[in-house]
C-alpha positions as CSV (number, residue, x, y, z in Angstrom):
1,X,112.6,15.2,90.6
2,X,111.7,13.4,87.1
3,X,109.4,10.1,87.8
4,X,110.7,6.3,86.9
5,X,109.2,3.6,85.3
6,X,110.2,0.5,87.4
7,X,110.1,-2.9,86.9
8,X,106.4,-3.3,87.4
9,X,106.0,-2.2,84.2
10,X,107.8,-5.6,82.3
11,X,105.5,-7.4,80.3
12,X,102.4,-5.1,81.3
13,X,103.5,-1.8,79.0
14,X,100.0,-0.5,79.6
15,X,101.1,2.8,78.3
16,X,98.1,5.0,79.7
17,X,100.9,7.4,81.1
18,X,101.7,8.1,77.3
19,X,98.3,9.5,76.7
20,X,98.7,11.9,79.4
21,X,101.8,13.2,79.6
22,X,102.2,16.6,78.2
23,X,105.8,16.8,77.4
24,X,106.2,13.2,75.6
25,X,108.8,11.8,77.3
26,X,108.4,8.0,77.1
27,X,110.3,6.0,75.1
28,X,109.1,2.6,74.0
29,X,111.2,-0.9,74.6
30,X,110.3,-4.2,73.3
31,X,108.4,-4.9,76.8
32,X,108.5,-2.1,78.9
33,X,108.4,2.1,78.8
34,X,111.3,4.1,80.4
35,X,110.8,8.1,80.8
36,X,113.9,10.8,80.1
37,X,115.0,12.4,83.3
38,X,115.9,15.3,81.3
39,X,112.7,15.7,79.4
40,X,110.2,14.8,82.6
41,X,108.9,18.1,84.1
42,X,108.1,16.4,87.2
43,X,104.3,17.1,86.8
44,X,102.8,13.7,87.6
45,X,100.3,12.9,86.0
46,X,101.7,9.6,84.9
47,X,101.9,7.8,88.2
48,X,97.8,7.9,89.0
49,X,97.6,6.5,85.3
50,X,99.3,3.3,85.2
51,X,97.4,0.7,85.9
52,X,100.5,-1.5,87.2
53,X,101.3,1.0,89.6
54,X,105.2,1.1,87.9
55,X,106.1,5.0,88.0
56,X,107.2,6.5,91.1
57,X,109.4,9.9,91.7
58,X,113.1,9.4,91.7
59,X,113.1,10.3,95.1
60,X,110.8,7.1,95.6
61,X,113.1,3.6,97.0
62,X,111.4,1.9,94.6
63,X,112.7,4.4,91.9
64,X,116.3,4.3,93.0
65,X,117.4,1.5,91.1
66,X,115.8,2.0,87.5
67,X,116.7,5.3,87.2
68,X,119.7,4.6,85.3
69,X,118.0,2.1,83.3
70,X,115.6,4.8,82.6
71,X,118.6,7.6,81.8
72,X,120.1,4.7,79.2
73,X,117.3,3.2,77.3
74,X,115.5,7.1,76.9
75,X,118.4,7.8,74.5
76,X,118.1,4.1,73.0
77,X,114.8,3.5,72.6
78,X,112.2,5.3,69.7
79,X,109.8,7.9,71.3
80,X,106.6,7.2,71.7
81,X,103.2,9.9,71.9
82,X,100.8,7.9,71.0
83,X,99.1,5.0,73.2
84,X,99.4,1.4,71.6
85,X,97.9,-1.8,72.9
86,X,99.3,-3.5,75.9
87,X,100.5,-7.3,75.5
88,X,97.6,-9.1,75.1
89,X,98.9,-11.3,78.4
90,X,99.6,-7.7,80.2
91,X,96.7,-8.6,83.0
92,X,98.5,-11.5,84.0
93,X,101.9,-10.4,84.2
94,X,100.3,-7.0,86.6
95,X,101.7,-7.2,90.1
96,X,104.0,-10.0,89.5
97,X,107.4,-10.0,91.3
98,X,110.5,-10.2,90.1
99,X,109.8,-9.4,86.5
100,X,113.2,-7.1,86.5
101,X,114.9,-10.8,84.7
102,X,112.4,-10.3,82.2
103,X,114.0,-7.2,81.0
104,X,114.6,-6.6,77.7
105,X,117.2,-4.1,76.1
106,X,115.6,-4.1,72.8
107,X,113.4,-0.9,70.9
108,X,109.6,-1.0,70.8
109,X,107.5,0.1,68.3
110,X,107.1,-0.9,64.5
């Protein structure tokens, strides 16, 4: 059961999970993080971490949707390891609704 990084995550990108997770498996788009299925180990340490409360296990309703998006952009999108700065705007895009418009299917990172 790998975990998902949903919309909630648009335009925040917080990226406190990447500091924690032990197997590196987030990968970086221009405004959002996706985790590989295949590469999670299901540990869960992510979900407490993020601050918009985006991750949830695939078996979550919430999950359902952006697992796919989360399969396709993980092979797409560079690897990331190493916590970066959220958007300087991140705190007032937290907790907004339908951010899943907002979504963009271009790589993060320098």
């Amino acid at each position: 059961m790998p975990y998902v990084v949903t919309d909630g995550c648009i335009k925040c990108k917080y990226m406190d999970c990447v500091e924690v997770c032990p197997v590196d498996c987030f990968y970086e788009g221009e405004n959002m993080l996706v985790i590989h299925p295949g590469e999670c180990i299901d540990c869960g340490v992510c979900e407490p971490e993020c601050p918009a409360e985006a991750i949830y296990p695939d078996s979550d309703d919430a999950a359902t949707k952006w697992l796919e998006t989360n399969a396709e952009f993980s092979q797409k999108w560079p690897n990331v390891t190493v916590k970066g700065e959220p958007p300087a705007d991140a705190d007032e895009w937290k907790g907004k609704p339908g951010k899943a418009k907002l979504f963009s299917p271009k790589p993060g990172g320098a």
